[in-house]
Structure formats: structure tokens, C-alpha cells
C-alpha positions in Angstrom: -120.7 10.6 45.2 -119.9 8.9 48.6 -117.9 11.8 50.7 -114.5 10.7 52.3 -113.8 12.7 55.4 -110.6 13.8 55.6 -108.7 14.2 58.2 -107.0 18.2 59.2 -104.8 18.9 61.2 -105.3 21.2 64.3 -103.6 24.5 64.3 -100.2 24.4 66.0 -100.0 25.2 69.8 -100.6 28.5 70.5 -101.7 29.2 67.0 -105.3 30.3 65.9 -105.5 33.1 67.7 -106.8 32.2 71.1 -104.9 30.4 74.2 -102.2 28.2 74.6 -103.8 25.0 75.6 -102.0 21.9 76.7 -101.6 18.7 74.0 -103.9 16.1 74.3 -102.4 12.6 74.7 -103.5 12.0 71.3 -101.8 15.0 70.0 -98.7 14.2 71.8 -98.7 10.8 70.0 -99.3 12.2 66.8 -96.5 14.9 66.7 -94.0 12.5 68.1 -94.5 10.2 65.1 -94.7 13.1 62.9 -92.5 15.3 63.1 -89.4 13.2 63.0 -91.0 12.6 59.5 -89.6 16.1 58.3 -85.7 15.2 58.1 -84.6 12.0 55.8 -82.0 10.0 57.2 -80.1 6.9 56.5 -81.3 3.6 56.1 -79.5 0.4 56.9 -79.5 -3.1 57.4 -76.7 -5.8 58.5 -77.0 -9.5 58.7 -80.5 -9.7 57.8 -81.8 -13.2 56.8 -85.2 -14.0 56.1 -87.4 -17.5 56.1 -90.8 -17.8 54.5 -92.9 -20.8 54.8 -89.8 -22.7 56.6 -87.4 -21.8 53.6 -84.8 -19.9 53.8 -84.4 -17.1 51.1 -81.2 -14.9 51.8 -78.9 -14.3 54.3 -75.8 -12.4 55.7 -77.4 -9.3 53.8 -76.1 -6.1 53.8 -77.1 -2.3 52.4 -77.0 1.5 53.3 -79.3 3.7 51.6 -78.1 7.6 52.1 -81.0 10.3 51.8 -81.8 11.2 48.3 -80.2 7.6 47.3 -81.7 5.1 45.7 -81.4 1.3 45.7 -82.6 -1.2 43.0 -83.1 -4.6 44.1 -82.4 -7.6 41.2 -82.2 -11.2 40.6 -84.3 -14.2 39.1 -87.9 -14.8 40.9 -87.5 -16.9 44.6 -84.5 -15.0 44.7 -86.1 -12.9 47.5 -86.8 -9.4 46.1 -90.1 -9.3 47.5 -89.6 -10.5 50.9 -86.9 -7.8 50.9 -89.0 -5.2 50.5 -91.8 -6.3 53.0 -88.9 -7.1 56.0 -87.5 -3.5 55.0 -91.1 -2.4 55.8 -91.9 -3.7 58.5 -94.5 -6.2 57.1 -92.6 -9.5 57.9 -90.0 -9.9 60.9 -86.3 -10.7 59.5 -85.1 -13.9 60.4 -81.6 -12.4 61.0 -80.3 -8.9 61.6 -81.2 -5.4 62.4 -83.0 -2.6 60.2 -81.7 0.8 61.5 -82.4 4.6 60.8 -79.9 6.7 61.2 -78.2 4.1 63.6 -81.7 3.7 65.6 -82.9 0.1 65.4 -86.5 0.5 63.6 -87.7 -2.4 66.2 -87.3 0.1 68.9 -90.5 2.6 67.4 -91.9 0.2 65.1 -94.9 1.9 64.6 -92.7 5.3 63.9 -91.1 3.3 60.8 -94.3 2.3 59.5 -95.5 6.5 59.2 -92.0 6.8 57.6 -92.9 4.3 54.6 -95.1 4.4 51.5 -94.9 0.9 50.4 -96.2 -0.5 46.9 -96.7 -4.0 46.7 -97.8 -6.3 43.6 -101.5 -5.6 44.4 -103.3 -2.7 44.1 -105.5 -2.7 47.0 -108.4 -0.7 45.6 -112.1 -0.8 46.7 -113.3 -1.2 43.5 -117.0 0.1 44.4 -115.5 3.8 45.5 -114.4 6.2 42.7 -110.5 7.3 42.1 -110.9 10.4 44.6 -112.7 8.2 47.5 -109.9 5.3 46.7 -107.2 7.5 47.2 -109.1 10.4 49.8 -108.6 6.9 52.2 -105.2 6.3 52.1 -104.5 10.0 52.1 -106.5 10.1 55.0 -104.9 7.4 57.2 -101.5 10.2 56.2 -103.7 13.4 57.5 -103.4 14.6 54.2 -105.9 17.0 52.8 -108.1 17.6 49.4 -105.5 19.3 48.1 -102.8 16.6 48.5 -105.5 14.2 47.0 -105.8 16.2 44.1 -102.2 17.2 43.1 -101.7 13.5 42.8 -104.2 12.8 40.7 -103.4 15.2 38.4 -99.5 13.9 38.3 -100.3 11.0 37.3 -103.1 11.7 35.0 -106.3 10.7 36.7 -107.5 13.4 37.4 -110.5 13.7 34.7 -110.9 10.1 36.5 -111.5 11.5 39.5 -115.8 9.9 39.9 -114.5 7.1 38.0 -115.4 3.6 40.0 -112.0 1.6 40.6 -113.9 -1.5 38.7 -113.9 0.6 35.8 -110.5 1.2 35.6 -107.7 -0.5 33.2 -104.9 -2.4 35.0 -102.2 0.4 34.4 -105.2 3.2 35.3 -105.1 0.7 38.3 -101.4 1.1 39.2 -101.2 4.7 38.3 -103.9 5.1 41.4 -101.6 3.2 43.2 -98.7 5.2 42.3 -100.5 8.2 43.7 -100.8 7.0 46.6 -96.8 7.6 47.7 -97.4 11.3 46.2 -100.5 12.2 48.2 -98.8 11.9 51.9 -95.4 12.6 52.7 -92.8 9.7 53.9 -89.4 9.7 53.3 -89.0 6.0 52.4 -90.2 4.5 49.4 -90.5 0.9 49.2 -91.8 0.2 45.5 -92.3 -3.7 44.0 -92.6 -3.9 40.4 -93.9 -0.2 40.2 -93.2 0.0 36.3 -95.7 -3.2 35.7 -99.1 -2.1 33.6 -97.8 0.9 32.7 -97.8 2.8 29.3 -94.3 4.2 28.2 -95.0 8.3 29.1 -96.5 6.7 32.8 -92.7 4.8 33.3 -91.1 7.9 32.5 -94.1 9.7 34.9 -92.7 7.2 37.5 -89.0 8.0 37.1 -89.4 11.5 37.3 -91.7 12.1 40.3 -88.8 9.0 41.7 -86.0 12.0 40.8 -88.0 14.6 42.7 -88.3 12.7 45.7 -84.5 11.8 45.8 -84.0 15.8 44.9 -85.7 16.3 48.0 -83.5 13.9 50.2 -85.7 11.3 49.7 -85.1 7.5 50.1 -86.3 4.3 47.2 -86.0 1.2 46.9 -87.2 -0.8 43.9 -87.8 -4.4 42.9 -87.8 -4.2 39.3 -87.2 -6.4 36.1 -87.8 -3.5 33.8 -85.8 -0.6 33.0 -86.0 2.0 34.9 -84.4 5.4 34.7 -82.4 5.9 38.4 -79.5 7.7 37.7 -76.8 7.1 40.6 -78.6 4.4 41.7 -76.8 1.2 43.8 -77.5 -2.4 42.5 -78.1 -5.3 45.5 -78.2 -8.6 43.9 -80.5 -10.6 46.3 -79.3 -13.8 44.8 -75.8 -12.7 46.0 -77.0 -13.8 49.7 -78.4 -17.1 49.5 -78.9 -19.5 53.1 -76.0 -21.6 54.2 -77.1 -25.2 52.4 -77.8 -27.3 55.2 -75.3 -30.0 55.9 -76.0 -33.4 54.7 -75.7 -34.9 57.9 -78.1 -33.1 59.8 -80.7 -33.9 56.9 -80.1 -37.5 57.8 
């Protein structure tokens, strides 16, 4: 089995039992990105528009997600569910608009919003030459989560007699269930989840919702792009399709 190192975190300053030492630039970095990871907070956005490949695909959009809220995204495909998700995470610039956290504009510490999302898109990105554990021991590791972490999310969403299993070997809801473990491996207070119920068996949907409950229990934030059902009690409805693009006006086609 190929070994994934991961990553530990020092012991805290002045902890360990020997001097207080000074930070390290790197250290610095690290604990101000992580530690505002520790409180949830609200999530908003106001006039966001967004263009892909020249087209505009909503505008004038509004939300506010509270901590332990939850937000489910609808409407027909090309309505803009997708591109939703990926401007809310950072992964494509909005045409329009701000993103903010707790009143904070996420443009101002973009990389800080990024450590504060676990985002699930329609692929799986799994190397499908390293096992379950090394799969997920990666992204765990880009999190500094430990073996442990790794583990517990395995065995929550029932892979963990997986574990050596090579990712080409696995079935295409074994597939998502990996990726699934992925937001339950590392801590981030914002979930950004597209399709997440796709592949799966019925007891792995009702897997999903409840480790979904658990996270909102903790004061944690989802979204989800879904045209299954999906059990989110308390949970607000945005109808993308509710914020199409001004049509252009005839005369400046012509």
C-alpha cells in the first residue's frame, strides 16, 4: 500500500513542554486562516449575476444563509444551479454582486473563503490507481486532518472494509460515497453540495441527510443543488430560474 503522509499539526505555542518560541511566518499564515474556521457565520449574497461562455444565466440574485441553515437550490437544467454553487465557492468570479460572510466581502481574503468550503461538484475527482484511504488521506491532507479524521469518515459512510480498495474498482455510488467523505474528514463550515444524492442507494440518501442534520446541529452552513428528494427539514427554497438576465433590447441586437 502506497503511504499518504499526513499532515499534523504542531503543538500550540507554548505547549509541549519546552519554550515559548516565536511563530514562523508559515504558522502565522496558517492560524490566521484557521482559526476563524472555528465560529460559523452568515452567508450572503446581493445582486449577483453571473455569464458563462458570453451568456448570461441569472441576475439581480439574492440569499442569506444563517449558521445551521440550509439552502436548496431548484429549477430546470441551464437554469444556473451549478454556476451558483461554483461563484458561491469561489471557483468562478460573479458577473454581478458581492458574496459576504458575516458582512465581510469574501473577495477581501479570498483564499480564507476557500479553507471555509468543502465543495462537491458533479465529478468525483478520484485517482483511480490509489486505494479509498490514499484517495481520501489527500484531500484530508490538504485540511491538516489526521488518520483518525480519515478513518471516522470512512466508516460513516460505509467504506470502511473498502479502505485498500483501488478507486477503479469502485461502483459509481461507492464512487460518490468517497466523495461524500471527503466534507466529513476536515472541518469547514460551508457546504457547497451539487447533486450529492446522485448514484446513491436509498440507506446512503438517508446517510447523507443525516450527517447534513449534524452539521446544521453544529451551526453549520449547506447549500444543495438537487432534483431529488432530500430530507432538510427548515430548509429555504431559491428558485434560480426566478433571476433570469434582462433580455437584451432588440435594438441593440440590430
Amino acid at each position: 500500500m502506497r503511504q499518504v503522509r499526513l499532515r499534523r499539526r504542531r503543538p500550540a505555542l507554548g505547549q509541549g513542554g519546552g519554550c515559548a518560541t516565536a511563530l514562523t511566518a508559515r504558522e502565522k499564515r496558517e492560524r490566521d486562516i484557521l482559526a476563524p474556521l472555528a465560529s460559523n457565520g452568515a452567508f450572503e449574497g446581493r445582486g449577483l449575476g453571473c455569464i458563462r461562455g458570453e451568456r448570461p444565466v441569472f441576475a439581480a440574485l439574492d440569499f442569506r444563509l444563517e449558521p445551521g441553515g440550509a439552502l436548496v437550490l431548484t429549477g430546470p437544467n441551464g437554469s444556473g444551479k451549478s454556476s451558483l454553487l461554483r461563484v458561491m465557492a469561489g471557483l468562478l468570479p460573479a458577473a454581478a454582486g458581492t458574496l459576504a460572510w458575516n458582512g465581510t466581502p469574501v473577495d477581501d481574503a479570498p483564499e480564507l473563503h476557500r479553507q471555509r468550503v468543502h465543495y462537491l461538484g458533479h465529478h468525483d475527482a478520484l485517482k483511480p490507481v490509489l486505494t479509498v484511504a490514499e484517495n481520501l488521506g489527500f484531500w484530508a491532507s490538504l485540511r491538516g486532518a489526521n488518520d483518525d479524521g480519515v478513518a471516522a469518515a470512512l466508516a460513516r459512510v460505509g467504506l470502511d472494509h473498502l479502505a485498500e480498495t483501488p478507486g477503479h474498482l469502485l461502483s459509481a455510488g461507492q464512487r460518490r460515497r468517497l466523495s461524500l467523505a471527503r466534507v466529513l474528514a476536515a472541518q469547514a463550515p460551508l457546504w457547497l453540495l451539487d447533486e450529492p444524492s446522485v448514484g446513491l442507494d436509498a440507506a446512503s440518501v438517508r446517510t447523507l441527510a443525516e450527517v447534513i442534520a449534524e452539521h446544521r446541529a453544529n451551526g453549520g452552513l449547506v447549500v444543495v443543488a438537487t432534483h431529488q428528494a432530500l430530507d432538510l427539514p427548515d430548509a429555504a427554497c431559491l428558485a434560480v430560474d426566478d433571476y433570469p438576465p434582462a433580455r437584451p433590447d432588440p435594438e441593440d441586437v440590430w
